[in-house]
LOTORLO-711973 format. One record per atom (N, C-alpha, C): z, x, y; residue number from 1; residue in one letter; atom name. Coordinates in steps of 0.2 Angstrom, whole numbers, plus 5000, padded with zeros to 4 digits. Each point is the difference from the previous one (the first is absolute). Example, Ala and Ser with C-alpha at 12.3 -4.5 7.8 and 13.67 -1.06 7.14 Angstrom:
// residues 2
<zz 5039	xx 5066	yy 4972	num 1	residu a	atome N> .
<zz 5000	xx 4996	yy 5006	num 1	residu a	atome CA> .
<zz 5000	xx 5004	yy 5006	num 1	residu a	atome C> .
<zz 4996	xx 4998	yy 5005	num 2	residu s	atome N> .
<zz 5001	xx 5004	yy 5006	num 2	residu s	atome CA> .
<zz 5003	xx 4996	yy 5005	num 2	residu s	atome C> .
END
This chain:
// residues 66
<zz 5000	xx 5004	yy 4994	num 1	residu x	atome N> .
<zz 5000	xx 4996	yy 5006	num 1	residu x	atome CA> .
<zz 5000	xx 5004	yy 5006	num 1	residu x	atome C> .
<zz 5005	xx 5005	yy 4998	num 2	residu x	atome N> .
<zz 4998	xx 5006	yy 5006	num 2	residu x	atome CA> .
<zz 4994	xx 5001	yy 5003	num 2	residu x	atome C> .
<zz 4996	xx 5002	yy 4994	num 3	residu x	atome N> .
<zz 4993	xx 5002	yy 5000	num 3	residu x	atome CA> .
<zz 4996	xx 4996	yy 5005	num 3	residu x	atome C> .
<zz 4999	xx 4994	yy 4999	num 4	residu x	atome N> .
<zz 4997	xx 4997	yy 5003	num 4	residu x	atome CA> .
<zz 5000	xx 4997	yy 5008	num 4	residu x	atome C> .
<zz 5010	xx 5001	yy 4999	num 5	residu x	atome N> .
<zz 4999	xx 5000	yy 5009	num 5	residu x	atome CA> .
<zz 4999	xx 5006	yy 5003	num 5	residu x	atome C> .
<zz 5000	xx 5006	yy 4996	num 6	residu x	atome N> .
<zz 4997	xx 5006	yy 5005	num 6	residu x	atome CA> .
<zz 4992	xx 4997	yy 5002	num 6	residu x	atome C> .
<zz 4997	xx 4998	yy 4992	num 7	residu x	atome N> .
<zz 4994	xx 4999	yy 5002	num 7	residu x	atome CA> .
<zz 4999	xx 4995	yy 5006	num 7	residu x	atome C> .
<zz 5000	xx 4997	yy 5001	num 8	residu x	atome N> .
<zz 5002	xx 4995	yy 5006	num 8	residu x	atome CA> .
<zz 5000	xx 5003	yy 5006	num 8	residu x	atome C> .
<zz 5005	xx 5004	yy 5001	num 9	residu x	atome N> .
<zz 5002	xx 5005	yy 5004	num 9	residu x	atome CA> .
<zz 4994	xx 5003	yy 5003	num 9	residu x	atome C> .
<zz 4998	xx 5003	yy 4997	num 10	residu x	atome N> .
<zz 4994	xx 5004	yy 4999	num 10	residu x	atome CA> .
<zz 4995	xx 4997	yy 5002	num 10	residu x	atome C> .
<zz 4999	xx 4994	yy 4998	num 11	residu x	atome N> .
<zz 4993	xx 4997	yy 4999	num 11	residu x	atome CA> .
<zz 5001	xx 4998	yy 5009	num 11	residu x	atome C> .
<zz 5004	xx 4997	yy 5002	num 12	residu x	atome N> .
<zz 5003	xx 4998	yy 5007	num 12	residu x	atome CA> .
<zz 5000	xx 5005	yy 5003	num 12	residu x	atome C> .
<zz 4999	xx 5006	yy 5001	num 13	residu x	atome N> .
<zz 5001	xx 5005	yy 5005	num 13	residu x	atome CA> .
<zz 4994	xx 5003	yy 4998	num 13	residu x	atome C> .
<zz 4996	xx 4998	yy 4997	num 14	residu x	atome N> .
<zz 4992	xx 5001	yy 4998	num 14	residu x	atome CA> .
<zz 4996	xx 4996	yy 5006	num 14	residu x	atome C> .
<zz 5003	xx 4995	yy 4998	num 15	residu x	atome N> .
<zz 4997	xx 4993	yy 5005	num 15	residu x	atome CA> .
<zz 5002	xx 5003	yy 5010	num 15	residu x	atome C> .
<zz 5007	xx 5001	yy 5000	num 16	residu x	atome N> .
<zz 5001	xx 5001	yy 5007	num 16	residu x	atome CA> .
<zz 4995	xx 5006	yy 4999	num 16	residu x	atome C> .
<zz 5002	xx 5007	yy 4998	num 17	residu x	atome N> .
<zz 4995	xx 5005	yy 5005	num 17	residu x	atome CA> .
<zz 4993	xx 4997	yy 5000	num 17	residu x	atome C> .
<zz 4998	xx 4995	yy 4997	num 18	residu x	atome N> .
<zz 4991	xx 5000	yy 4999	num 18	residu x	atome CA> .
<zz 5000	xx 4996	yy 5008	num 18	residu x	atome C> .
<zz 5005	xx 4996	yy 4999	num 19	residu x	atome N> .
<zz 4997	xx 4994	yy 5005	num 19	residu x	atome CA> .
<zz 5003	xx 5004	yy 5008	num 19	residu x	atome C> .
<zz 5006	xx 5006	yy 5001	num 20	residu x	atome N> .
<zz 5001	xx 5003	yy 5006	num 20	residu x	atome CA> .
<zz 4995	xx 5005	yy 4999	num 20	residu x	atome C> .
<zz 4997	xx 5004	yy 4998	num 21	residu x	atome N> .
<zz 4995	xx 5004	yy 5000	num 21	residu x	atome CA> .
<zz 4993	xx 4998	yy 5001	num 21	residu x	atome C> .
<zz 4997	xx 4994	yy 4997	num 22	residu x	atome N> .
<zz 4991	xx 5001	yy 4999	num 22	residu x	atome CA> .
<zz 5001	xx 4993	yy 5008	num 22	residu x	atome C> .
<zz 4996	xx 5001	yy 5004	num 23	residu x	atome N> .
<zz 5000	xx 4993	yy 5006	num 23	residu x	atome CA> .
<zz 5000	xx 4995	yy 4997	num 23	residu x	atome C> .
<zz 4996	xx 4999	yy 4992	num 24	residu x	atome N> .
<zz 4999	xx 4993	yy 4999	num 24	residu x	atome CA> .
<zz 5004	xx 4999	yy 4992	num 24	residu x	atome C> .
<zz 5005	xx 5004	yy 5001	num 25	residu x	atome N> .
<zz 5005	xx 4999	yy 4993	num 25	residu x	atome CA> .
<zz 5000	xx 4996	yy 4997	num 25	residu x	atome C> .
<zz 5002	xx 4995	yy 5002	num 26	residu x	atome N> .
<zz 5002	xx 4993	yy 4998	num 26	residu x	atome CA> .
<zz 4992	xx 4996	yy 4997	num 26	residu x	atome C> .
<zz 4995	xx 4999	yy 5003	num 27	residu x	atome N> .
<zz 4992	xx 5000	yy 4997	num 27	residu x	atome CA> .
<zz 4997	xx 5004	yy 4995	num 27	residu x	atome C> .
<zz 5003	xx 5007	yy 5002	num 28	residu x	atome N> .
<zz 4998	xx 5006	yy 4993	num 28	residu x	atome CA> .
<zz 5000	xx 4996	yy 4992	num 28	residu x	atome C> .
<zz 5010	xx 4998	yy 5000	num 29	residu x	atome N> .
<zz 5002	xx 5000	yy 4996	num 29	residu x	atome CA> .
<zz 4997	xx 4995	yy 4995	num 29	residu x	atome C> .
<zz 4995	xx 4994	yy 5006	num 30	residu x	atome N> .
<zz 4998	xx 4992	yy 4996	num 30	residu x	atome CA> .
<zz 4993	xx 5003	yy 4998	num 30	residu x	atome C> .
<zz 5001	xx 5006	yy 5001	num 31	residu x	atome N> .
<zz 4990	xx 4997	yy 5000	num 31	residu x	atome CA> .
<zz 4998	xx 5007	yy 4993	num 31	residu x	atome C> .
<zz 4996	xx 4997	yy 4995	num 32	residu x	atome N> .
<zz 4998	xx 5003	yy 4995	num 32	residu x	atome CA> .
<zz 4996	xx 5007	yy 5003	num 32	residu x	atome C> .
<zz 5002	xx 5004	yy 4995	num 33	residu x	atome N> .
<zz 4996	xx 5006	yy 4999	num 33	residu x	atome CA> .
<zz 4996	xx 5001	yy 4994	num 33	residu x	atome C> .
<zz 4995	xx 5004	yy 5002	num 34	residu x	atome N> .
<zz 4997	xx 5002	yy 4994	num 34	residu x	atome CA> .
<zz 5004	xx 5006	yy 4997	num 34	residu x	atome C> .
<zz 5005	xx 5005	yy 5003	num 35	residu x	atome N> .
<zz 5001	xx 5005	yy 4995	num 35	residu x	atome CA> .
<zz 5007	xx 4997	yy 4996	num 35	residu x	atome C> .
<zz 5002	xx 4993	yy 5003	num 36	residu x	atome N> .
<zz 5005	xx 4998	yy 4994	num 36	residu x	atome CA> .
<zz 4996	xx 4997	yy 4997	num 36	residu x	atome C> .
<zz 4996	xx 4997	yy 4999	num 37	residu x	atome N> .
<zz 4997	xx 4998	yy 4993	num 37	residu x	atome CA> .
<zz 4998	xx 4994	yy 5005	num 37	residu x	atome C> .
<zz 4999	xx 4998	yy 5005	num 38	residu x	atome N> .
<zz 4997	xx 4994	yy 5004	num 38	residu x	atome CA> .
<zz 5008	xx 4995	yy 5001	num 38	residu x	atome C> .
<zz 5005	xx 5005	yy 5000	num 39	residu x	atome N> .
<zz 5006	xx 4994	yy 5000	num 39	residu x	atome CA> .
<zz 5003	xx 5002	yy 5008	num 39	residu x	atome C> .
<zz 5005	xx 4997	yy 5001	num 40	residu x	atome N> .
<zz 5002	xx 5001	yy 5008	num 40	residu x	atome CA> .
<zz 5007	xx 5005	yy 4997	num 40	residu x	atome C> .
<zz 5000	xx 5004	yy 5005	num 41	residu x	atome N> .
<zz 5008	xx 5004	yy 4998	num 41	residu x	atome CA> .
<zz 5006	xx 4999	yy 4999	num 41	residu x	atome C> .
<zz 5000	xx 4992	yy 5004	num 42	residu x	atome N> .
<zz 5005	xx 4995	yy 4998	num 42	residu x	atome CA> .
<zz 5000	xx 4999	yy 4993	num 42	residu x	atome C> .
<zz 4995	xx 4998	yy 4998	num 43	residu x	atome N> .
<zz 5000	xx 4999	yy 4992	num 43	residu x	atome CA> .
<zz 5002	xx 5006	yy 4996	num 43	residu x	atome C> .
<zz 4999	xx 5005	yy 5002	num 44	residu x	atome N> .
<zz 5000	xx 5005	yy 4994	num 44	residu x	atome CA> .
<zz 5009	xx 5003	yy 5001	num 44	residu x	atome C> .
<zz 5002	xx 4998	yy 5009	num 45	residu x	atome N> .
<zz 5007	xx 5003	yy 4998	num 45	residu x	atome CA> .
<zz 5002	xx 4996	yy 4997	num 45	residu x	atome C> .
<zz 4999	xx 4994	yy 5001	num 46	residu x	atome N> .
<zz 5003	xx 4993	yy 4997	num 46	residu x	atome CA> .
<zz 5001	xx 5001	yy 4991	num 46	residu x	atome C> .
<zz 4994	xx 5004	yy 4999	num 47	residu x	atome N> .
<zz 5001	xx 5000	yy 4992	num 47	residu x	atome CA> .
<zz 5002	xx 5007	yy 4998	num 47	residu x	atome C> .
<zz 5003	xx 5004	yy 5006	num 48	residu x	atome N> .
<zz 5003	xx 5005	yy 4996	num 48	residu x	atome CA> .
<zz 4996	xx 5007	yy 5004	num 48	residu x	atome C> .
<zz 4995	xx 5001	yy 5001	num 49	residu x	atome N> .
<zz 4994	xx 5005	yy 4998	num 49	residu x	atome CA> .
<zz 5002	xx 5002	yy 5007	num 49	residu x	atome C> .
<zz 5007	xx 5002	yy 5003	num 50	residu x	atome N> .
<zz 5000	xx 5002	yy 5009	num 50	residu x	atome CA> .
<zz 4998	xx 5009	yy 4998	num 50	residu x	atome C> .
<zz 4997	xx 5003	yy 4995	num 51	residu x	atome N> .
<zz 4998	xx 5006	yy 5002	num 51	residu x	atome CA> .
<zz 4993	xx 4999	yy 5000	num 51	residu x	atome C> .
<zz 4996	xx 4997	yy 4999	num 52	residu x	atome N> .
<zz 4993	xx 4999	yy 5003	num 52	residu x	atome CA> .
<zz 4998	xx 4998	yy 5005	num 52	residu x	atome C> .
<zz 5006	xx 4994	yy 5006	num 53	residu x	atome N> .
<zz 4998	xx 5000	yy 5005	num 53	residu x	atome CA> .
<zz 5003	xx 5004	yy 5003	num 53	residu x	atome C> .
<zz 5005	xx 5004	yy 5000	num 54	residu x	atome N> .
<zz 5004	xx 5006	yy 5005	num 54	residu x	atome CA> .
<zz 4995	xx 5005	yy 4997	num 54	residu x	atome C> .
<zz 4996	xx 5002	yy 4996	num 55	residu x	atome N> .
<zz 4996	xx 5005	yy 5000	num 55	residu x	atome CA> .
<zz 4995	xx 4997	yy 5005	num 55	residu x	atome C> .
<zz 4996	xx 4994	yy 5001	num 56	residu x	atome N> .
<zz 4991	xx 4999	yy 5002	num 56	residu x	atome CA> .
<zz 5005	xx 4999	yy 5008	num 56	residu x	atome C> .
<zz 5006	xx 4997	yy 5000	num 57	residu x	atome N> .
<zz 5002	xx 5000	yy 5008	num 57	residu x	atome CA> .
<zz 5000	xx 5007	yy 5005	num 57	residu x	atome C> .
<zz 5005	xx 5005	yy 4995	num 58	residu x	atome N> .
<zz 4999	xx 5008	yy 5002	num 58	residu x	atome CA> .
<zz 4994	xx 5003	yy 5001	num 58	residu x	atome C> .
<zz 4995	xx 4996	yy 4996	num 59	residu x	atome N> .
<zz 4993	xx 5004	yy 5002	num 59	residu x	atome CA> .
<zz 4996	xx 4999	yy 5004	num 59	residu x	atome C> .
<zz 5003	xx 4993	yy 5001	num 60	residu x	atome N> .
<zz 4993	xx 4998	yy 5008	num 60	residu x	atome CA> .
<zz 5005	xx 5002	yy 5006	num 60	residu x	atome C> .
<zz 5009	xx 5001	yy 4998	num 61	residu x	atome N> .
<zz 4999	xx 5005	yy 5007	num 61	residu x	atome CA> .
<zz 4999	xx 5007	yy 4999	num 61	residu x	atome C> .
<zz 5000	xx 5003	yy 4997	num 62	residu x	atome N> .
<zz 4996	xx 5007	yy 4998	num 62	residu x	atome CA> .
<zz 4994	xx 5000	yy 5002	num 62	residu x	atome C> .
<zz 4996	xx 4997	yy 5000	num 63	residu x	atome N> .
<zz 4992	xx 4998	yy 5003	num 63	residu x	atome CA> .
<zz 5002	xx 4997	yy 5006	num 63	residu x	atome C> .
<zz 5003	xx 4997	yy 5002	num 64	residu x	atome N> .
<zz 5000	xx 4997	yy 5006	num 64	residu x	atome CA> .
<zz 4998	xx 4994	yy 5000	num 64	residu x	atome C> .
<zz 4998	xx 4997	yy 4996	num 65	residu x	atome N> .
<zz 4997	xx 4992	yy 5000	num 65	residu x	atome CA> .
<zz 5006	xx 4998	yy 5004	num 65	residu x	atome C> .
<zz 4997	xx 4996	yy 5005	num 66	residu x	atome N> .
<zz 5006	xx 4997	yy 5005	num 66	residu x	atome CA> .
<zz 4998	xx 4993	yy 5002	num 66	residu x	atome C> .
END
């Protein structure tokens, strides 16, 4: 049960820096990408998978996509 509220945690403090960092946070998160599989970010931390969006997030600010 622990486990899981770290995950939470995690998942939650995934969601703030994406949405205080990218200008359109909160939009990023609803809207499907191709390099998740065509899923929106929401959905995939939703199901667990917060190392796929924290990698594809860190690499458009690494490129600069802004």
């Amino acid at each position: 049960m622990a486990f899981g509220h770290g995950l939470n945690d995690e998942a939650e403090a995934l969601r703030v820096e994406i949405r205080h960092t990218l200008p359109y946070g909160k939009e990023w998160l609803a809207t499907p990408h191709q390099l998740l599989g065509g899923v929106t970010p929401e959905e995939r931390i939703t199901a667990g998978d917060l190392d796929a969006v924290n990698n594809l997030f860190h690499s458009i600010l690494y490129v600069g996509v802004m």
